[in-house]
C-alpha positions in Angstrom: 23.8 -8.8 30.3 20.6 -9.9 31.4 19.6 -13.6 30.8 15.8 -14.8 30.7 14.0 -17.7 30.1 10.4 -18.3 29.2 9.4 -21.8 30.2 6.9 -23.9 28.6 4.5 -21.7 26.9 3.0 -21.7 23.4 4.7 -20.3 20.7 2.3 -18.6 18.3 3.8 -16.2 14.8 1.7 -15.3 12.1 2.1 -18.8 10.6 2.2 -22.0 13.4 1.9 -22.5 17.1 4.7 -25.0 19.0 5.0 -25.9 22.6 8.7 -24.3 23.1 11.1 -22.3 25.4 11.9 -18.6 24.3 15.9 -17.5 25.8 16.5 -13.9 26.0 20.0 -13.1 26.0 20.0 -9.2 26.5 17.7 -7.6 23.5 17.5 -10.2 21.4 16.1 -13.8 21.2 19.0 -16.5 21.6 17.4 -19.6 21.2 13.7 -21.1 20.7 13.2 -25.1 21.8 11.9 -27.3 24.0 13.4 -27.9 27.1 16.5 -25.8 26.6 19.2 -25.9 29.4 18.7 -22.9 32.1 21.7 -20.6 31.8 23.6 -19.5 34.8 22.0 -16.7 36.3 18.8 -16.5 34.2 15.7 -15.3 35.8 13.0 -18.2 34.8 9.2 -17.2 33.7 7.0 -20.1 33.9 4.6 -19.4 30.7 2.5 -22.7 31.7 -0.7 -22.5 29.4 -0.1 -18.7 28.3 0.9 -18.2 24.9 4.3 -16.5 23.7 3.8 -13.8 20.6 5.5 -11.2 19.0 5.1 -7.7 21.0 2.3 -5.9 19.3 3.4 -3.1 16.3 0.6 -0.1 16.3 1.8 1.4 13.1 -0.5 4.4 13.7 -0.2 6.8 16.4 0.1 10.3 16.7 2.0 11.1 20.5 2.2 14.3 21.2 1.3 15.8 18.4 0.2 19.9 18.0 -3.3 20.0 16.4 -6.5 22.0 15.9 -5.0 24.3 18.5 -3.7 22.1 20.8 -1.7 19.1 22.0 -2.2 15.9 22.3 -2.0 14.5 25.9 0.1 11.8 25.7 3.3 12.1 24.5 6.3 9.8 24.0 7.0 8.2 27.0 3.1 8.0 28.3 1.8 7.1 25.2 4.6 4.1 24.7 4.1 3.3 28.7 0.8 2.8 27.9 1.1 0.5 24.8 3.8 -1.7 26.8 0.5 -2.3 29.6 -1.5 -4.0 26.8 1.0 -6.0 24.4 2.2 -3.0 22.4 6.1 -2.6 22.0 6.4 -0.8 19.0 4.4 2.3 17.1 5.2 3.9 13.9 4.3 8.1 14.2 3.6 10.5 12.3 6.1 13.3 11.9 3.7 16.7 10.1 5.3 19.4 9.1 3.2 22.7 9.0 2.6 24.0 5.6 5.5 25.3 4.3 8.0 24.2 7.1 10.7 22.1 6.0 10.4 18.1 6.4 13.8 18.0 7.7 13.2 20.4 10.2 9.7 18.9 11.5 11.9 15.4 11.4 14.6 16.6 13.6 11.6 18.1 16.2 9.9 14.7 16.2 13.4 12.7 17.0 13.6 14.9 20.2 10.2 14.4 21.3 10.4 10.8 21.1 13.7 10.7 22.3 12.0 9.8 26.2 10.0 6.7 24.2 9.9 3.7 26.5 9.8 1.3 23.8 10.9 1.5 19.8 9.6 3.8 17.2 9.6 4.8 13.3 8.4 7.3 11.7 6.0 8.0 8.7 6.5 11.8 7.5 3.4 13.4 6.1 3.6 15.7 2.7 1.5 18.5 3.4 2.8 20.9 0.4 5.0 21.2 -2.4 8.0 22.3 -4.1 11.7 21.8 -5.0 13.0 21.0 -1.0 10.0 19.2 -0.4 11.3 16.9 -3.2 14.7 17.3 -2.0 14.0 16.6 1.6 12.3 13.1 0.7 15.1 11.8 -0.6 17.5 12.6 2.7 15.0 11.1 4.6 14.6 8.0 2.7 18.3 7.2 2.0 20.0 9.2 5.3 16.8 8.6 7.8 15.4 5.0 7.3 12.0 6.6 6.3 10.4 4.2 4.0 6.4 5.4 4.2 4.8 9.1 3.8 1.5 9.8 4.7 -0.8 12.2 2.6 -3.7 13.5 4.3 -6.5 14.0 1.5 -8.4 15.9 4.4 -8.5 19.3 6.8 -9.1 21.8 3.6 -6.9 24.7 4.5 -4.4 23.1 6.8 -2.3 20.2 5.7 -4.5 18.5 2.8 -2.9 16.9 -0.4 -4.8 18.1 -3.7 -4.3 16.3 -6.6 -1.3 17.4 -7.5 0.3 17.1 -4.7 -0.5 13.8 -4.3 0.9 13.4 -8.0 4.1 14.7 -7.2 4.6 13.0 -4.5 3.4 9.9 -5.3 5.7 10.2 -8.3 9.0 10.8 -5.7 7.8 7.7 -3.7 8.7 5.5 -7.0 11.8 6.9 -7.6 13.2 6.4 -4.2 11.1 3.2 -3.5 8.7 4.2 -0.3 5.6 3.7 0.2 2.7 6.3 0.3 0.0 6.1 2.2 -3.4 8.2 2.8 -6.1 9.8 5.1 -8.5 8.8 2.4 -11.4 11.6 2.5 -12.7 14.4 0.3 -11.8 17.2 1.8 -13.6 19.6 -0.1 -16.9 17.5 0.1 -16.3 17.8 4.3 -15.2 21.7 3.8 -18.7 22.0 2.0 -20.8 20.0 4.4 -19.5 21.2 7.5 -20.7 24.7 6.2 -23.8 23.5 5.6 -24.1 22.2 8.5 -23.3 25.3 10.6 -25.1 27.4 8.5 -28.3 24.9 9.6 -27.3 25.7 13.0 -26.5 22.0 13.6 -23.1 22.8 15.9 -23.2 20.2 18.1 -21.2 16.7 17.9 -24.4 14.8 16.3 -23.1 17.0 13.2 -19.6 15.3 12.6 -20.6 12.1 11.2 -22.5 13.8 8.9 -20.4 16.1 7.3 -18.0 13.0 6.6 -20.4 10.4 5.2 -18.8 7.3 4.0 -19.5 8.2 0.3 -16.3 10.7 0.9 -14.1 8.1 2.0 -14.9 6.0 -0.9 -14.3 8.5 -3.4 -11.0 9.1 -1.5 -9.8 6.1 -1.2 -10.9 4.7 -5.3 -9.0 8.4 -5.9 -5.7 7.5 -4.4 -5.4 3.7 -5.2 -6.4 5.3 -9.5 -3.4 7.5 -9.2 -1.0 5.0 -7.8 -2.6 2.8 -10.3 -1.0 5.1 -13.0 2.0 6.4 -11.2 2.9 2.4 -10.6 3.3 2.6 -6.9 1.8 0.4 -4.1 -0.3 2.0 -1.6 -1.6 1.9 2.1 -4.9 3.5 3.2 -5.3 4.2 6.8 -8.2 4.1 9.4 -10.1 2.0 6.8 -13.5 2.4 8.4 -16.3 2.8 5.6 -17.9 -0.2 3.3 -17.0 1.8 -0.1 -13.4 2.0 1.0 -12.9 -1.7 1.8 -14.5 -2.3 -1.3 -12.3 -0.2 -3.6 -9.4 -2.1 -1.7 -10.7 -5.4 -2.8 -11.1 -4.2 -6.3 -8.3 -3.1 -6.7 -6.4 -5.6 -5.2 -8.4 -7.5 -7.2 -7.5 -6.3 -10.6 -3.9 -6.7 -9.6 -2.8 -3.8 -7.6 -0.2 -3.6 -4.6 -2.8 -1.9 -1.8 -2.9 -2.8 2.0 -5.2 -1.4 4.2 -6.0 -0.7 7.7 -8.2 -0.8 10.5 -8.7 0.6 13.9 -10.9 -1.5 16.5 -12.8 1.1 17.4 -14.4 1.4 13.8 -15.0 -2.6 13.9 -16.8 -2.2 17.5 -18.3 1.4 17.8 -21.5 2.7 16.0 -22.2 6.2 15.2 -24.9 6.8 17.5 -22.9 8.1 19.9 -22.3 11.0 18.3 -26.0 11.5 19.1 -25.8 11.0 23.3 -27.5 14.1 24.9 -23.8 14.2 27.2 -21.1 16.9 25.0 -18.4 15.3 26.8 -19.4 11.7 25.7 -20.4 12.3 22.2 -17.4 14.9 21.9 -14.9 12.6 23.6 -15.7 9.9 20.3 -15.0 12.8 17.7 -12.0 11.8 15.5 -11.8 11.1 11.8 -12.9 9.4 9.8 -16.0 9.0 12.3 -17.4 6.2 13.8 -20.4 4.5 11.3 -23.7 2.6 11.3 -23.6 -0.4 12.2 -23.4 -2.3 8.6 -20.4 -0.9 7.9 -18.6 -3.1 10.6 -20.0 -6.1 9.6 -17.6 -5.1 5.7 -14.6 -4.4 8.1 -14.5 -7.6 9.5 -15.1 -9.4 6.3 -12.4 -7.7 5.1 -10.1 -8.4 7.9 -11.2 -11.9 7.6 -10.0 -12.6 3.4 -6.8 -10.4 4.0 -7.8 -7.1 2.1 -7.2 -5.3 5.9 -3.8 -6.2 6.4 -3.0 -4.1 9.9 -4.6 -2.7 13.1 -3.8 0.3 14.2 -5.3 2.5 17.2 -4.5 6.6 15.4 -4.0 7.1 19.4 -4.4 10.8 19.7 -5.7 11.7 23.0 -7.7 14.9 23.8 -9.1 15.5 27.4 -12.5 17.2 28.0 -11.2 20.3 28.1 -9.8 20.4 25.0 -12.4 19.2 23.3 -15.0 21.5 24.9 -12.9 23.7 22.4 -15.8 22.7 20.0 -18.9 22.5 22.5 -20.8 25.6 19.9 -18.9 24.6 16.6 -18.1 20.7 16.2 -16.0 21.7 13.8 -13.5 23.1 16.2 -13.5 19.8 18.7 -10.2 18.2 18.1 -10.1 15.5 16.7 -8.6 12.1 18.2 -9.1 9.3 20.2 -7.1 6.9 22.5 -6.8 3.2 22.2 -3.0 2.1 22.7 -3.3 0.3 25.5 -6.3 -1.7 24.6 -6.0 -2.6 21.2 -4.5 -6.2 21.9 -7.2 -7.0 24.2 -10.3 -6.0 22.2 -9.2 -7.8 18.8 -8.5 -11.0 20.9 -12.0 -11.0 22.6 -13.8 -9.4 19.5 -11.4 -11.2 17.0 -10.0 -14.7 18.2 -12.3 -15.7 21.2 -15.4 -14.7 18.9 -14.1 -17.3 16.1 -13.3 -14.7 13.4 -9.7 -15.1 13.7 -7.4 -17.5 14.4 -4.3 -17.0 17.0 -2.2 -16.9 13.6 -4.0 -14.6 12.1 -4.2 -12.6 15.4 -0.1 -11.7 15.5 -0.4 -11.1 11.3 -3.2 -8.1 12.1 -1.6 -6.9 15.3 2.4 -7.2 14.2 3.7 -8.9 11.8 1.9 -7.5 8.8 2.9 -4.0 9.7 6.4 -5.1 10.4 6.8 -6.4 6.7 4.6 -3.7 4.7 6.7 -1.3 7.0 10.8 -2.9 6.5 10.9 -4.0 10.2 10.2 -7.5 9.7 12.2 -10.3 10.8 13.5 -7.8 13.6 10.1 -7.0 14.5 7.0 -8.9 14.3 8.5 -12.3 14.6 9.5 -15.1 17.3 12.8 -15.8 15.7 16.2 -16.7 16.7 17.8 -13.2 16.0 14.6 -11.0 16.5 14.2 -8.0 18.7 13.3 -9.6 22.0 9.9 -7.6 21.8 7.7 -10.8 23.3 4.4 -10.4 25.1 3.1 -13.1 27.1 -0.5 -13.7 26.8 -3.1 -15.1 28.9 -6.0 -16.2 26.7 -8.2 -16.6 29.5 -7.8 -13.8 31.8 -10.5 -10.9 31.7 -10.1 -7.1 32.7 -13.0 -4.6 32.6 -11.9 -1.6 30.6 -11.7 2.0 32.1 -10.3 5.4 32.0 -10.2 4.9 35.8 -7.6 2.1 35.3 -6.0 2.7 32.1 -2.2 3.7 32.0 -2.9 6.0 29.2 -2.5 10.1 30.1 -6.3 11.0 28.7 -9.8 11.0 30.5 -11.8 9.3 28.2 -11.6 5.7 26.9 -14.0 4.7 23.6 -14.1 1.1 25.1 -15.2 2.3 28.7 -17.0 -0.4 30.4 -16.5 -3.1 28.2 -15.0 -6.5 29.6 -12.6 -8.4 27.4 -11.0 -11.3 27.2 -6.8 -12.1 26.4 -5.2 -9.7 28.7 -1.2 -9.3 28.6 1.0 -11.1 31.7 4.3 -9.8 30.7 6.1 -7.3 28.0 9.2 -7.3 26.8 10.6 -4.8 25.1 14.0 -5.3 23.5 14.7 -7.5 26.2 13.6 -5.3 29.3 10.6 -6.9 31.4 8.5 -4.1 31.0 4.6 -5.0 33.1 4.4 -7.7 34.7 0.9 -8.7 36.2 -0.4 -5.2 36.3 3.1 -3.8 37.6 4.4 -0.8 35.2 8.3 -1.2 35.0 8.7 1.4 31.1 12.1 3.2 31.2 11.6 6.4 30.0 14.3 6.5 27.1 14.7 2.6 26.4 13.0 3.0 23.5 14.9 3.4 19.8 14.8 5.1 16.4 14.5 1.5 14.1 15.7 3.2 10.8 14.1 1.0 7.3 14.9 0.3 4.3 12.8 1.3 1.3 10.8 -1.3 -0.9 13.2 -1.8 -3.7 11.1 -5.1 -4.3 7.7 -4.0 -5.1 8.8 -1.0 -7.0 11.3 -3.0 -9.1 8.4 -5.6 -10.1 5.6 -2.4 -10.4 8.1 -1.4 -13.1 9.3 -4.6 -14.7 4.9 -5.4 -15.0 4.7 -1.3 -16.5 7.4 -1.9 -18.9 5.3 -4.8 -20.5 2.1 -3.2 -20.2 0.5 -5.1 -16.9 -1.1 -3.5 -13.9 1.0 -2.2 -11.1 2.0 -5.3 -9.0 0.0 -8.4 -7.6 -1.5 -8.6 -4.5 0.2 -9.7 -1.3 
């Protein structure tokens, strides 16, 4: 059993910071002190001034995943290889059964796929139909699987969106086994009706995507879904939170009482939507993904509400297409796939755009990057946490070190990086994952196949006080 000790960094959680030693006795963290005693045979990391903080937790990510035609380039064991170079030693994916397919079935093709993960993994399973199995199917994956969240996509008209009545009836399942739904909050039959416009006005090209999703659709979405959980009684989570009217229907709601977390992808707090607009297909197409990236005031709402805690996580919605599959769309955006990669550097960008900016504190840094999603998600105090007892998923993390990123140097299996160019500061030393010293100064060490199914537990809690506060007439559940 391997036996390490971190020496003398700075322990930082999601709630203090202490000068301390971290032990690692095989996958799991043993003790946390100062000074403790050396162990025979342990391997000693000096962590001097570096800090010492929960492994980061993208709880968004779509590896491998068949779509629009194609597959995404980065599967299991890239994708997860990739996310261990920056910080990242968890993801939660997304398994999405074709209309009509059984959920069990698409479960059971998603295990195997990830089965070569290099670090640990849950799953979110999206509803993308109805009827008795679907029903059926929810329940054996909540109380057999450890699948505590579905995902509803309220886009993609005539593919996998959720109407209203789907949403309904699922929604209504997710109280009576106690998981949590979440949403791809857009109109999809506004988009379905502006992207024909569009094309119709012989706009084809990428400049065209933006604006057959304005943010007025994402609003509407989003007030939708968080009205019918209102009703239904169940919390909710809205992903990819990237327009102004969606953050503020979040704080509204959250406002008047409701159980809603929402999330954010760095790309939506750092890109604008003019380059959607560059002359270059490949560059404008490489930044097509949904919801698209918006002017510039929008960012300015995402950050605020990051800051005052009404954007609980960060996530990347990694799904990489090269320039050959997006060239799929070069005379009809509507066929360009849609995705974009961002595993590998979420940790980095948030820390120089987030903590060395002033916006965020270290704290506040491992709350949006890991801890949050570990407890909205059940993986929390194994995950998300420097804890006697954890998961020994640690990265150490040099506050002052710089890297300039590229698609030349990334780790992750795609062409095209959204961040290309930029240099950032808080870089990554070391990963562990589960114990395993996984980069260390640039140096790549994933096992293909370390990485773990990590089965949770539904939300008993918040559905046992959304129905206690419904029996008596109040709203749905406060906010956390």
């Amino acid at each position: 059993m391997t036996t390490i000790l971190i020496r003398g960094g700075t322990v930082v959680d999601s709630e203090t910071s202490h000068r301390a030693d971290v032990l690692i006795v095989g996958e799991t963290i043993a003790a946390i002190g100062p000074d403790l005693e050396v162990p025979a045979g342990a391997t000693i990391i000096d962590a001097g001034d570096r800090l010492v903080m929960p492994g980061g937790i993208d709880p968004h990510t779509h590896m491998q995943l068949p779509f629009m035609g194609t597959v995404a380039v980065d599967d299991f064991y890239t994708g997860t290889a990739a996310g261990l170079a920056g910080g990242t030693t968890s993801i939660i994916d997304f398994v999405i059964p074709d209309p009509q397919q059984s959920l069990m079935e698409a479960f059971r093709t998603w295990r195997g796929w990830a089965e070569k993960s290099a670090s640990d993994y849950a799953f979110h399973v999206a509803i993308t139909w109805w009827d008795d199995s679907v029903h059926a199917d929810m329940g054996t994956l909540a109380n057999d699987h450890g699948v505590q969240s579905f995902k509803h996509f309220m886009a993609y008209k005539n593919a996998i969106m959720c109407d209203d009545e789907v949403l309904v009836n699922s929604f209504t399942r997710c109280v009576e086994l106690g998981t949590l739904p979440t949403v791809h909050a857009e109109n999809g039959e506004l988009v379905y009706r502006l992207q024909k416009l569009l094309l119709e006005r012989g706009i084809t090209g990428p400049s065209a995507h933006p604006l057959s999703r304005p943010p007025a659709v994402e609003g509407e979405a989003a007030n939708r879904a968080m009205r019918i959980a209102e009703v239904l009684g169940t919390p909710l989570y809205v992903v990819h939170v990237s327009a102004q009217q969606a953050v503020e229907a979040i704080s509204r709601a959250r406002g008047e009482g409701q159980r809603v977390f929402g999330e954010v992808l760095p790309g939506h707090l750092l890109i604008d939507d003019s380059v959607y607009a560059h002359p270059d297909f490949e560059y404008a197409a490489g930044h097509v993904m949904s919801p698209p990236f918006r002017p510039k005031a929008h960012q300015e709402a995402l950050w605020r509400g990051l800051q005052a805690g009404h954007l609980h996580t960060t996530a990347t919605d990694h799904c990489a297409f090269c320039a050959p599959q997006k060239a799929a769309g070069r005379d009809d955006f509507t066929r360009i796939p849609n995705g974009c990669a961002g595993i590998e550097d979420r940790m980095s960008v948030l820390w120089h755009y987030g903590v060395a900016s002033g916006r965020l504190t270290p704290s506040e840094f491992v709350k949006i990057t890991s801890a949050n999603a570990a407890q909205i998600f059940n993986m929390y105090p194994k995950k998300g946490a420097v804890r006697v007892g954890a998961d020994a998923d640690l990265v150490i993390w040099d506050p002052s070190a710089s890297r300039t990123i590229s698609a030349k140097t990334h780790h992750q299996n795609v062409d095209f990086n959204i961040f290309e160019g930029r240099t950032v500061t808080g870089v990554a030393t070391h990963t562990f994952t589960r114990g395993l010293l996984a980069w260390v100064d640039g140096d790549l060490r994933a096992v293909r196949g370390h990485g773990r199914y990590v089965p949770r537990q539904t939300h008993a809690a918040y559905f046992d006080a959304a129905r206690r506060l419904a029996a008596g007439g109040g709203r749905s559940g406060s906010g956390a």
